[in-house]
N, CA and C atoms as an extended XYZ file, in Angstrom:
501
Properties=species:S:1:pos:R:3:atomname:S:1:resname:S:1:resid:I:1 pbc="F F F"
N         6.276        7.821      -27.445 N   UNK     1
C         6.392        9.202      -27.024 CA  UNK     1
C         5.013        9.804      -26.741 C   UNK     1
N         3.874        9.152      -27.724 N   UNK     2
C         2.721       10.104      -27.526 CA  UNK     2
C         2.064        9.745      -26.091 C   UNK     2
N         2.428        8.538      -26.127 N   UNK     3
C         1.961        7.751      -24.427 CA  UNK     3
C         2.216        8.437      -23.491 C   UNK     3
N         3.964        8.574      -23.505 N   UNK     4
C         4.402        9.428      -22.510 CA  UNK     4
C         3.912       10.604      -22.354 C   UNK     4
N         3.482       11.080      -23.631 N   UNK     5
C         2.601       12.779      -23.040 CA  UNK     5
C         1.734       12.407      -22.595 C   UNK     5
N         0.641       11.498      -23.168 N   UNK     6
C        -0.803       11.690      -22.359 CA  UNK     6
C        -1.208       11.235      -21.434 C   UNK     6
N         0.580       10.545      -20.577 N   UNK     7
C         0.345       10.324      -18.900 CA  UNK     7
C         0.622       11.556      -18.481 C   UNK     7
N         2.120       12.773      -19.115 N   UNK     8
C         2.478       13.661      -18.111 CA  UNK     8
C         1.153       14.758      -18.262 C   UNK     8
N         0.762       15.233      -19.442 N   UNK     9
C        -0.944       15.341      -19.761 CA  UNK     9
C        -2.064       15.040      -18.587 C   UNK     9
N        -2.295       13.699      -17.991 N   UNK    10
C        -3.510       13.559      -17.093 CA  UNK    10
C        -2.660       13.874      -16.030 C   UNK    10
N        -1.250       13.706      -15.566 N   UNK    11
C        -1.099       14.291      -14.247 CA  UNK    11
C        -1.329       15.421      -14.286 C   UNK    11
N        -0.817       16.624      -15.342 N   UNK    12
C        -1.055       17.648      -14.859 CA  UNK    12
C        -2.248       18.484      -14.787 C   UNK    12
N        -3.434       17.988      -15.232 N   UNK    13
C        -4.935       17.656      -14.840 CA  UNK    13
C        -4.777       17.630      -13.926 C   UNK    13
N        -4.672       16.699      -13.157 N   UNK    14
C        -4.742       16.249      -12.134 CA  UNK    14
C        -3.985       17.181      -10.883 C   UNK    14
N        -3.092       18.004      -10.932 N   UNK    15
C        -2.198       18.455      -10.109 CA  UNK    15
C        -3.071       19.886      -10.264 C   UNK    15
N        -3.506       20.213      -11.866 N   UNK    16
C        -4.523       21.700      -11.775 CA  UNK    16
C        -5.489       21.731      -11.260 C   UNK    16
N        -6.464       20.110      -11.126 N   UNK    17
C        -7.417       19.813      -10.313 CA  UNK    17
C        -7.262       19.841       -8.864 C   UNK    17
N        -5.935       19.068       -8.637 N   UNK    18
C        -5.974       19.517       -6.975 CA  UNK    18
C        -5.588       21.039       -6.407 C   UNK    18
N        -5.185       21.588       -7.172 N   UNK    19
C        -4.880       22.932       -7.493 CA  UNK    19
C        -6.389       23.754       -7.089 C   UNK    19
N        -7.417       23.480       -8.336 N   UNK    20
C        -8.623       24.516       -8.054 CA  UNK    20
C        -9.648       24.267       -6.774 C   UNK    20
N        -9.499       22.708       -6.488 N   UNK    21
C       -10.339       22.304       -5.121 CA  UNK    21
C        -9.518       22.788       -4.022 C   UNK    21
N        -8.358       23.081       -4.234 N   UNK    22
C        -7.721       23.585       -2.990 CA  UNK    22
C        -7.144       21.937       -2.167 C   UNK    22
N        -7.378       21.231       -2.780 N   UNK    23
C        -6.535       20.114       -2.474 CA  UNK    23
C        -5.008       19.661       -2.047 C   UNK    23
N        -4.531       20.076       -1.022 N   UNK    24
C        -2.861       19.677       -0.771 CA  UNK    24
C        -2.471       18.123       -1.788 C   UNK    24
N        -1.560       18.408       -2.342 N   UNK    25
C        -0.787       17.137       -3.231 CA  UNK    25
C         0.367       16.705       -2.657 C   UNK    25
N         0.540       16.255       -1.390 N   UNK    26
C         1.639       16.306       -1.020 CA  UNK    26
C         2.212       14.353       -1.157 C   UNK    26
N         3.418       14.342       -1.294 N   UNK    27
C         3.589       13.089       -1.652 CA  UNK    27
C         3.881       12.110       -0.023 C   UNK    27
N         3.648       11.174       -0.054 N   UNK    28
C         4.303       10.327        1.121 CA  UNK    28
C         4.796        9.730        1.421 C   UNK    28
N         6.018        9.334        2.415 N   UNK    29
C         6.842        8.894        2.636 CA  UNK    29
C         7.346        8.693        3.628 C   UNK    29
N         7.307        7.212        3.875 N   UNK    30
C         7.181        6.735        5.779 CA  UNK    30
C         8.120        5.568        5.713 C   UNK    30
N         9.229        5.946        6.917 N   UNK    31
C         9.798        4.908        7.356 CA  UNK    31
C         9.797        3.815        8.331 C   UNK    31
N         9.660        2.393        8.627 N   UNK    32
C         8.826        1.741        9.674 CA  UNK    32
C        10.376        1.144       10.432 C   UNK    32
N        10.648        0.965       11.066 N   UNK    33
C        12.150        0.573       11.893 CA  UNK    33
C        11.344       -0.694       13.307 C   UNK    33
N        10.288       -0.149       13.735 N   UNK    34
C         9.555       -0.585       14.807 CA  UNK    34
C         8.225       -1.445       14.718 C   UNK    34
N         7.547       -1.653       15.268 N   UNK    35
C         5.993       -1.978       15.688 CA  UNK    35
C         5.333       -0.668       15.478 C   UNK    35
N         5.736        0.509       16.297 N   UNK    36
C         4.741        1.385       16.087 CA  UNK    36
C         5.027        2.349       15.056 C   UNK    36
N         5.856        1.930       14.313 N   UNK    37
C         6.183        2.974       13.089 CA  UNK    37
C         5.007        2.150       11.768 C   UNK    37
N         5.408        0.673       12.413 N   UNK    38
C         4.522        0.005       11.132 CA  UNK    38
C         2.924        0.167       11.639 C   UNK    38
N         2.758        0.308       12.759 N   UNK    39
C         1.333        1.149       13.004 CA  UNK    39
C         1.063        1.985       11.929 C   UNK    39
N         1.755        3.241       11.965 N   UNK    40
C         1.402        4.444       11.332 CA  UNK    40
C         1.016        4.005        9.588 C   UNK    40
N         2.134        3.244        9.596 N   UNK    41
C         2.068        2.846        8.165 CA  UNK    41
C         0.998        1.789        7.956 C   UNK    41
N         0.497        0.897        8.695 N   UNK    42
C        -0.566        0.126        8.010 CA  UNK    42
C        -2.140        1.470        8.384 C   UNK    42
N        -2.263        2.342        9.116 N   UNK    43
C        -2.943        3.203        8.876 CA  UNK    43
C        -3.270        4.134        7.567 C   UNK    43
N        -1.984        4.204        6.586 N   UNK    44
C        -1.970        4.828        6.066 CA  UNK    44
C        -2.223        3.836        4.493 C   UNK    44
N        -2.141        2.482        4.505 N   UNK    45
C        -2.480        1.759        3.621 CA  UNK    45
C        -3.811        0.766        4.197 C   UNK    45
N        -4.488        1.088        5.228 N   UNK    46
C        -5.911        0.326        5.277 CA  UNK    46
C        -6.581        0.566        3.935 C   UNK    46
N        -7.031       -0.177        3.343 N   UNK    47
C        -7.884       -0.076        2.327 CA  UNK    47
C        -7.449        0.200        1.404 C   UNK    47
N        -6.305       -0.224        0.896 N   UNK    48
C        -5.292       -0.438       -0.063 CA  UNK    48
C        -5.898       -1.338       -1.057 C   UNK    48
N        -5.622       -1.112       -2.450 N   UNK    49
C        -6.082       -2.381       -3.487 CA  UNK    49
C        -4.497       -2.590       -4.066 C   UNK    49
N        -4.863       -3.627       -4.254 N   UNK    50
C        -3.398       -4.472       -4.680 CA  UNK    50
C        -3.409       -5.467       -5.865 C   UNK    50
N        -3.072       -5.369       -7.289 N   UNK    51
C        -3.233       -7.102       -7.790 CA  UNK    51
C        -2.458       -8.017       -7.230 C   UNK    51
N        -2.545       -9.398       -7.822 N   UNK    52
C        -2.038       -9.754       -7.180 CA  UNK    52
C        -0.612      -10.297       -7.985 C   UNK    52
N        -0.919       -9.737       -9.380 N   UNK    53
C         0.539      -10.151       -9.905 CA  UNK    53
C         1.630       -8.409       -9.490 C   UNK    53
N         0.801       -7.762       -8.873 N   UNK    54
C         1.619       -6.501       -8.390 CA  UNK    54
C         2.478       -6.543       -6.644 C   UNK    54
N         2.216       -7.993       -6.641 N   UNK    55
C         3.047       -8.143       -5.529 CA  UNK    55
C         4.401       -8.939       -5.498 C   UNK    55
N         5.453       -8.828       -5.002 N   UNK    56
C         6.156      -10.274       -5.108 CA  UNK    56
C         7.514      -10.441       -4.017 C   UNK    56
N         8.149      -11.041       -4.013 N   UNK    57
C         9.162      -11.564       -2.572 CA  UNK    57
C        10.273      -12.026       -4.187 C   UNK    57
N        11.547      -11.387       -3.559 N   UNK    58
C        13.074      -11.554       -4.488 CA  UNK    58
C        13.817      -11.792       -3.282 C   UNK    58
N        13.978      -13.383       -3.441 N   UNK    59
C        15.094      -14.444       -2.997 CA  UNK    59
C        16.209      -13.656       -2.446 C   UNK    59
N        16.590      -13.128       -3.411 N   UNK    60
C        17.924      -12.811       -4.024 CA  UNK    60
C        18.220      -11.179       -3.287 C   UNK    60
N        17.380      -10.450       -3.042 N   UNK    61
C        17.372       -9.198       -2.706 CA  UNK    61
C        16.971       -9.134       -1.114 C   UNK    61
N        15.800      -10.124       -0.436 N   UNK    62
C        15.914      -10.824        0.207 CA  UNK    62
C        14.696       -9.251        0.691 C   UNK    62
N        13.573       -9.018       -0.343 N   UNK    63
C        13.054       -8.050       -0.324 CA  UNK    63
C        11.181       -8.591       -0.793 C   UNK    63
N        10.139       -7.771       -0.095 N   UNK    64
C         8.481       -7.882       -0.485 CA  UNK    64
C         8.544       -7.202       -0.854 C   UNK    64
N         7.818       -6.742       -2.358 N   UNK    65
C         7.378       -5.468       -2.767 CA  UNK    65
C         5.973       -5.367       -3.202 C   UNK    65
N         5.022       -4.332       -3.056 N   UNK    66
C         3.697       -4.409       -3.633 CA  UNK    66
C         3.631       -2.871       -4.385 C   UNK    66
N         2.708       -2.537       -5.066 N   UNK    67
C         2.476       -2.157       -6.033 CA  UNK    67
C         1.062       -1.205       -5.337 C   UNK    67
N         0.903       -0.324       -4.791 N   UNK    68
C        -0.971       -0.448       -4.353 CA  UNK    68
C        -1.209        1.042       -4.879 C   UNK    68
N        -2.287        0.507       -4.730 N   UNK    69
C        -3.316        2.287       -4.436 CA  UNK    69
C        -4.078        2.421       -3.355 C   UNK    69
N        -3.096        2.980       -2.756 N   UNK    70
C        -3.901        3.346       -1.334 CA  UNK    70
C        -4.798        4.533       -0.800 C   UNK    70
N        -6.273        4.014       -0.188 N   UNK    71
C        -6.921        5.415       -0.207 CA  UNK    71
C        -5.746        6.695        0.813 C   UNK    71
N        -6.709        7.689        0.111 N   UNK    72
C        -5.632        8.623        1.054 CA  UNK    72
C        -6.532        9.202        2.427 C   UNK    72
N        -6.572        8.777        3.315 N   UNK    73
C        -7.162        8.957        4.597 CA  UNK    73
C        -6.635       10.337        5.075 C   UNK    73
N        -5.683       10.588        4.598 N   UNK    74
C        -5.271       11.833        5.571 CA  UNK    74
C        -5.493       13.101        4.912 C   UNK    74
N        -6.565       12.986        3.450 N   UNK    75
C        -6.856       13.754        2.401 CA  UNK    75
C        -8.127       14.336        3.157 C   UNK    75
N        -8.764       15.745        3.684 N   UNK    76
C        -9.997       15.833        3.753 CA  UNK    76
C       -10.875       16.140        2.392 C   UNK    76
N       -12.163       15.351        2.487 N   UNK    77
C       -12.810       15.219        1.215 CA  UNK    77
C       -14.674       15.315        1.445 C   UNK    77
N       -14.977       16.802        1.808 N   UNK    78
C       -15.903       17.290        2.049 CA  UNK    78
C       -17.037       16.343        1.061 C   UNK    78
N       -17.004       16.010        0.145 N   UNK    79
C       -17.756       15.381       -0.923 CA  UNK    79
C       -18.156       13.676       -0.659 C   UNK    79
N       -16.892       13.530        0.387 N   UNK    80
C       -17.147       12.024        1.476 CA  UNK    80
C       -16.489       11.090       -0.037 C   UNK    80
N       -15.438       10.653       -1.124 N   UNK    81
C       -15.423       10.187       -1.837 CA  UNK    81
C       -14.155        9.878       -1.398 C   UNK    81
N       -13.364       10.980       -1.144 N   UNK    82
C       -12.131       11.281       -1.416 CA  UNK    82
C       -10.800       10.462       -1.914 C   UNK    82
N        -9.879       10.193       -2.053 N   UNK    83
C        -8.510       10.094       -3.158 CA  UNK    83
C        -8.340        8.735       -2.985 C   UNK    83
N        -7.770        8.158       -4.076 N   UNK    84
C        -6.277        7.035       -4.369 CA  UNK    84
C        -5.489        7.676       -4.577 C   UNK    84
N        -4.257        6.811       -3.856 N   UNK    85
C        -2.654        7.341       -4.822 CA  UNK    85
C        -2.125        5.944       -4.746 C   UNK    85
N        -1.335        6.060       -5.872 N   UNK    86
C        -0.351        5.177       -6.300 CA  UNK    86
C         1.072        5.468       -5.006 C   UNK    86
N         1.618        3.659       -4.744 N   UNK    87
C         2.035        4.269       -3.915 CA  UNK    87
C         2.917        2.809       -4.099 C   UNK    87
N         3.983        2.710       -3.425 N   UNK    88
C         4.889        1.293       -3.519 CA  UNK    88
C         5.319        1.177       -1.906 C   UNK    88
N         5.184       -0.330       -1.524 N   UNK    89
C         5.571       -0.233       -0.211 CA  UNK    89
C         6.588       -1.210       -0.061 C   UNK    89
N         7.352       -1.915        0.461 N   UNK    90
C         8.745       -2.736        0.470 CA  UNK    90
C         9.291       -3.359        1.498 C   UNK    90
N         9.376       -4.172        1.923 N   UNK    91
C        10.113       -4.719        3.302 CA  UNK    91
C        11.473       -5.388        2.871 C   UNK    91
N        11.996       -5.442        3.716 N   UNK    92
C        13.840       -5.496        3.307 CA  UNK    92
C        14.404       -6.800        4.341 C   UNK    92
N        15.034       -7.432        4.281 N   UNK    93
C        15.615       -7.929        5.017 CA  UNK    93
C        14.406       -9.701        5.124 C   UNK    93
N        14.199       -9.967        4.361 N   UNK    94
C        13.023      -10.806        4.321 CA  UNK    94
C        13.614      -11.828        4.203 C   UNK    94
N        13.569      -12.747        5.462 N   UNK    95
C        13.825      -14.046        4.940 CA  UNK    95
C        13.299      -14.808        3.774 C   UNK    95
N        11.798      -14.831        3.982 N   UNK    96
C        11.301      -16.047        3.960 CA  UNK    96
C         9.660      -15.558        3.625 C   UNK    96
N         8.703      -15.752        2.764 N   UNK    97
C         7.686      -14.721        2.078 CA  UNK    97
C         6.682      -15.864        2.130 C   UNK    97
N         5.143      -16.154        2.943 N   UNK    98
C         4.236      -17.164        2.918 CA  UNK    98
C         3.032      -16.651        2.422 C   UNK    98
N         1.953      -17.126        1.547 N   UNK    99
C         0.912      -16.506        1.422 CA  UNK    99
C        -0.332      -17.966        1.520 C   UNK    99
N        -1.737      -17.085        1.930 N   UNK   100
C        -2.603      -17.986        1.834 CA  UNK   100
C        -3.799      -17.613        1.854 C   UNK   100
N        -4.712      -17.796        1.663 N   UNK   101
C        -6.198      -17.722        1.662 CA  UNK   101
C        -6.377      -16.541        0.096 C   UNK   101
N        -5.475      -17.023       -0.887 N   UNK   102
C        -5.973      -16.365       -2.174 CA  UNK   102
C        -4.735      -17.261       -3.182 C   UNK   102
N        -5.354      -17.144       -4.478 N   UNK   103
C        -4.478      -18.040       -5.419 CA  UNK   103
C        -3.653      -16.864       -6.107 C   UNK   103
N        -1.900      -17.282       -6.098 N   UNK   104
C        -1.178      -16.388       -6.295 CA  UNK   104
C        -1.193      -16.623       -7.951 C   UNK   104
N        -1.461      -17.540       -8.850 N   UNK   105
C        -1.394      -17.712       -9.696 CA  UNK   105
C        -2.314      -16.486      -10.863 C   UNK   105
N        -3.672      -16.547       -9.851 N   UNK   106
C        -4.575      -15.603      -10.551 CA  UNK   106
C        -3.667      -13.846      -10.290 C   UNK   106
N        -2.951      -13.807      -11.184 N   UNK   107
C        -1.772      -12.538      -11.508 CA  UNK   107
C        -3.126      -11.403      -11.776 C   UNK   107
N        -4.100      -10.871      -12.114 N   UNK   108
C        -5.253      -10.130      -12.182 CA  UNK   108
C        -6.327      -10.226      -11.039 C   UNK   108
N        -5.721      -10.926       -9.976 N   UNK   109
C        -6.429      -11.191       -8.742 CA  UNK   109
C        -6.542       -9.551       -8.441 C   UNK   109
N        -7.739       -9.107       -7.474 N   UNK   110
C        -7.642       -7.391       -6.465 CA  UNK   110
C        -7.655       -7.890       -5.219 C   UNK   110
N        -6.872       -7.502       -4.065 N   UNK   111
C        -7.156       -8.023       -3.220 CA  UNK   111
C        -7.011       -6.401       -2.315 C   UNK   111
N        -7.456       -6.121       -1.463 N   UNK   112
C        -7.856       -5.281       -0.148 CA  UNK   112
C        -7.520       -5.499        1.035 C   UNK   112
N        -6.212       -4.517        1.069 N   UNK   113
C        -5.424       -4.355        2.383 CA  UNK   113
C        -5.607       -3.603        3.699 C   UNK   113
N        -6.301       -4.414        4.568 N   UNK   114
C        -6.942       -4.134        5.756 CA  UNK   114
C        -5.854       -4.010        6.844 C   UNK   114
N        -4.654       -4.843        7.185 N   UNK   115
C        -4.000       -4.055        8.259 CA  UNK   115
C        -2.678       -5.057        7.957 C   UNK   115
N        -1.572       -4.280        8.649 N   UNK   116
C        -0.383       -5.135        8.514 CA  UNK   116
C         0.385       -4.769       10.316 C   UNK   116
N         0.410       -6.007       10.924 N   UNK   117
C         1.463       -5.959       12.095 CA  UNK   117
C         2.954       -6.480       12.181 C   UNK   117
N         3.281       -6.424       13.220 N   UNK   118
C         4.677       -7.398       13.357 CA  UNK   118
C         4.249       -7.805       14.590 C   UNK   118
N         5.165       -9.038       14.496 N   UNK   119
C         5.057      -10.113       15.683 CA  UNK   119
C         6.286      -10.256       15.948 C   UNK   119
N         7.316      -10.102       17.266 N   UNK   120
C         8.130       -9.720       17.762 CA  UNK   120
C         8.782      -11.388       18.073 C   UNK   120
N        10.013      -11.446       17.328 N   UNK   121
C        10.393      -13.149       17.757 CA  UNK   121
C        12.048      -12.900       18.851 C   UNK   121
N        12.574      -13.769       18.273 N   UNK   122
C        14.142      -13.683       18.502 CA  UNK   122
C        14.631      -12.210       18.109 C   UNK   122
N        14.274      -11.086       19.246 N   UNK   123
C        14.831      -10.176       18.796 CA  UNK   123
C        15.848       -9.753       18.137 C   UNK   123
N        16.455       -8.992       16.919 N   UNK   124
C        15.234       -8.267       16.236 CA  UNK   124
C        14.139       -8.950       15.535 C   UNK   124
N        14.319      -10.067       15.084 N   UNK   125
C        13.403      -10.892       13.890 CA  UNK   125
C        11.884      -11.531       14.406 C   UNK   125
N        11.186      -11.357       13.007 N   UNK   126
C         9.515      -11.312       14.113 CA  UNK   126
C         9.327      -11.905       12.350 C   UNK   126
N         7.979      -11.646       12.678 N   UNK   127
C         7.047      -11.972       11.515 CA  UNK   127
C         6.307      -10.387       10.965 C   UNK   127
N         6.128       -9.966        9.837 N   UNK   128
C         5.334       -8.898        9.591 CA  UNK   128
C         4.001       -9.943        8.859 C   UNK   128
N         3.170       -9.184        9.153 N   UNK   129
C         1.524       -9.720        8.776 CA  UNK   129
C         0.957       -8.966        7.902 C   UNK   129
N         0.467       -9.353        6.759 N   UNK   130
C        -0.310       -8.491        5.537 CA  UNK   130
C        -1.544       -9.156        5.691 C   UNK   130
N        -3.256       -8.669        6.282 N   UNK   131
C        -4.144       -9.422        6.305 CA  UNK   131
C        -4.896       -8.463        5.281 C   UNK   131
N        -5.562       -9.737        4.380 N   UNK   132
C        -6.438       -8.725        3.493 CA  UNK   132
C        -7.969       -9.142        3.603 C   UNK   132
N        -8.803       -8.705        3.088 N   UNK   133
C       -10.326       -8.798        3.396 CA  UNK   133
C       -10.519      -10.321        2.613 C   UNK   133
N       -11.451      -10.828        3.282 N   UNK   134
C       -12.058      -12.035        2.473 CA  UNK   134
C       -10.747      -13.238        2.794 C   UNK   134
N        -9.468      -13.186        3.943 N   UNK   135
C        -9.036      -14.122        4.633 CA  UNK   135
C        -7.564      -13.980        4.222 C   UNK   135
N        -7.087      -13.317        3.282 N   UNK   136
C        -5.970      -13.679        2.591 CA  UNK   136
C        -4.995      -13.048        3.765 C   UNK   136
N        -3.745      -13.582        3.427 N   UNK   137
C        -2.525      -13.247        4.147 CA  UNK   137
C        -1.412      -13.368        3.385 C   UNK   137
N        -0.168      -12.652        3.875 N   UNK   138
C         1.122      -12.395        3.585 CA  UNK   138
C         1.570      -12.855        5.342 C   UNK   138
N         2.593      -13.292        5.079 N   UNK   139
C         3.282      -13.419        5.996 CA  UNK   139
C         4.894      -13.615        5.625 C   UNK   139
N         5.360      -12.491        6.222 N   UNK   140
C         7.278      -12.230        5.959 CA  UNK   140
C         7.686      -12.344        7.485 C   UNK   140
N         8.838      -13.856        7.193 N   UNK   141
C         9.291      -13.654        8.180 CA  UNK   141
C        10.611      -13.022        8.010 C   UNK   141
N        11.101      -11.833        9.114 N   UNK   142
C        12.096      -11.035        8.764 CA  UNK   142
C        13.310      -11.126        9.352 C   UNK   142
N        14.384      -10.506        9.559 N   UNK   143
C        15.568      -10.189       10.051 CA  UNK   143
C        15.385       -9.657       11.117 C   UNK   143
N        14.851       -8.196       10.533 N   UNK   144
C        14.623       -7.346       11.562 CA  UNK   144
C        13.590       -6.402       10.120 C   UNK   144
N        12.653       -5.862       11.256 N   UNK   145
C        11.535       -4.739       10.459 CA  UNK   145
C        12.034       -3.399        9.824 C   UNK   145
N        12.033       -3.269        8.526 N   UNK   146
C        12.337       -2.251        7.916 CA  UNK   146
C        11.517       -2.533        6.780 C   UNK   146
N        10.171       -1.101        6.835 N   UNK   147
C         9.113       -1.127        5.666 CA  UNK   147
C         9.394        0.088        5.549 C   UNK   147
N         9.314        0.244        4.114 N   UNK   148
C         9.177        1.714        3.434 CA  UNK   148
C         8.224        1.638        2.149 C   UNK   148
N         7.136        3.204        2.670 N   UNK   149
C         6.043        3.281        1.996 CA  UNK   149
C         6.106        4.767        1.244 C   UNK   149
N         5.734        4.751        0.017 N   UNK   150
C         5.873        5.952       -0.594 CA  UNK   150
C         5.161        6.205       -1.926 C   UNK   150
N         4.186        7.640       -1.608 N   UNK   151
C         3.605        7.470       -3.066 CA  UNK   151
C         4.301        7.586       -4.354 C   UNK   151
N         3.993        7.455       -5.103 N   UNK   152
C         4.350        7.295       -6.597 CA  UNK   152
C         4.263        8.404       -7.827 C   UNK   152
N         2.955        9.300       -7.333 N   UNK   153
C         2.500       10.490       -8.256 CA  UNK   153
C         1.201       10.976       -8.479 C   UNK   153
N         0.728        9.273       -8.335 N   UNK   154
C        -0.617        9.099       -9.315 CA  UNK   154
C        -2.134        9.506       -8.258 C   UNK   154
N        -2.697       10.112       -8.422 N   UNK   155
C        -3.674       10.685       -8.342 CA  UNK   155
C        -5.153       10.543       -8.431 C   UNK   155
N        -5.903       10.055       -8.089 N   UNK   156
C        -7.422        9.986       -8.620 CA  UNK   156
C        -8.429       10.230       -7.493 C   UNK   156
N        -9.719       10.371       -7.934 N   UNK   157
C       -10.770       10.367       -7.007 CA  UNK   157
C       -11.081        9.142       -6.824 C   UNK   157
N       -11.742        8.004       -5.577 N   UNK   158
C       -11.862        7.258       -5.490 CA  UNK   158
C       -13.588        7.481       -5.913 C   UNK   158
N       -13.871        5.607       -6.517 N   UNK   159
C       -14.958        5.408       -6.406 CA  UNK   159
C       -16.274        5.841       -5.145 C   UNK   159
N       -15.692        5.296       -4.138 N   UNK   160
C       -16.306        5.828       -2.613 CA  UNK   160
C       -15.267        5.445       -1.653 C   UNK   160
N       -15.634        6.017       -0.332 N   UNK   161
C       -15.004        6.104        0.588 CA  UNK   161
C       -14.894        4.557        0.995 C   UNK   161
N       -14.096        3.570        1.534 N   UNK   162
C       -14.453        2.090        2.191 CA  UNK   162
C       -14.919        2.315        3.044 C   UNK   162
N       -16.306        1.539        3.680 N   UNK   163
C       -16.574        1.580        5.254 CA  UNK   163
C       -16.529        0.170        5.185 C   UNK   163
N       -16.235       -0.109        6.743 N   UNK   164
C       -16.708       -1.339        7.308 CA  UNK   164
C       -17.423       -1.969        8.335 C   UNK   164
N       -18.241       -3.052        8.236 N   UNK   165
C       -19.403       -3.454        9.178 CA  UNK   165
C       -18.520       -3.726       10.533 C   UNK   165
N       -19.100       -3.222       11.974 N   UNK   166
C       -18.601       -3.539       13.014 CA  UNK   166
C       -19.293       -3.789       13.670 C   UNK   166
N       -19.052       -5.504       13.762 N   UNK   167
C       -20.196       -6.682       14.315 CA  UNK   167
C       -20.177       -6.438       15.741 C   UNK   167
């Protein structure tokens, strides 16, 4: 019980904090049906951290789910730092779940989510692409594309903003 207070405790810190900076808290929630819906949505999780035991593919449900904290890009953050949120994202209809260029075993792995596409096959069914920094990949091959992304609650200032080198 005391746990449970001194999470609902730092949120509401956190909600008085975004409160006195004048910070909008608004939660998010995006549906992907298309290519360019999953645009919007891998925009909105570039630079996503992920473990890697916070990810996983159910046979049985025939579903990807990850676990992230995604910066919040659409947060303005005069101070140049600006937000994480906790956030869960999901693909449905999943055949078939491949990964590579990271060891799934290391369950405390971080890995950094740089962009996710679809690749258009036997219409409707394609491939969705999870590429993360340093080579790693997800690859779901699907039915048909249906991702849903949505924050969670959770709140923080990020360490710094991500930039990246453009060779």
């Amino acid at each position: 019980m005391l746990a449970l207070w001194a999470r609902n405790a730092q949120m509401n810190a956190m909600t008085l904090d975004a409160i006195s900076t004048g910070t909008a808290m608004t939660d998010l929630k995006l549906l992907a049906l298309d290519s360019e819906d999953l645009d919007i949505v891998s925009a909105h999780v570039q630079d996503a951290v992920v473990r890697v035991g916070d990810m996983g593919y159910s046979k049985s449900d025939r579903r990807f789910v990850l676990l992230i904290n995604r910066y919040a890009w659409e947060v303005s953050d005069p101070g140049g730092r600006g937000q994480r949120k906790r956030a869960g994202l999901h693909f449905d209809f999943v055949k078939a779940a491949h990964a590579e260029g990271f060891d799934l075993n290391a369950k405390d792995g971080v890995l950094e989510l740089l962009a996710i596409s679809f690749a258009a096959g036997d219409a409707p069914e394609g491939d969705v692409l999870l590429t993360f920094a340093g080579g790693g990949r997800v690859r779901l091959e699907v039915e048909c594309l249906e991702a849903r992304l949505r924050d969670l609650g959770g709140v923080w200032a990020a360490k710094a903003q991500p930039k990246h080198d453009v060779d």
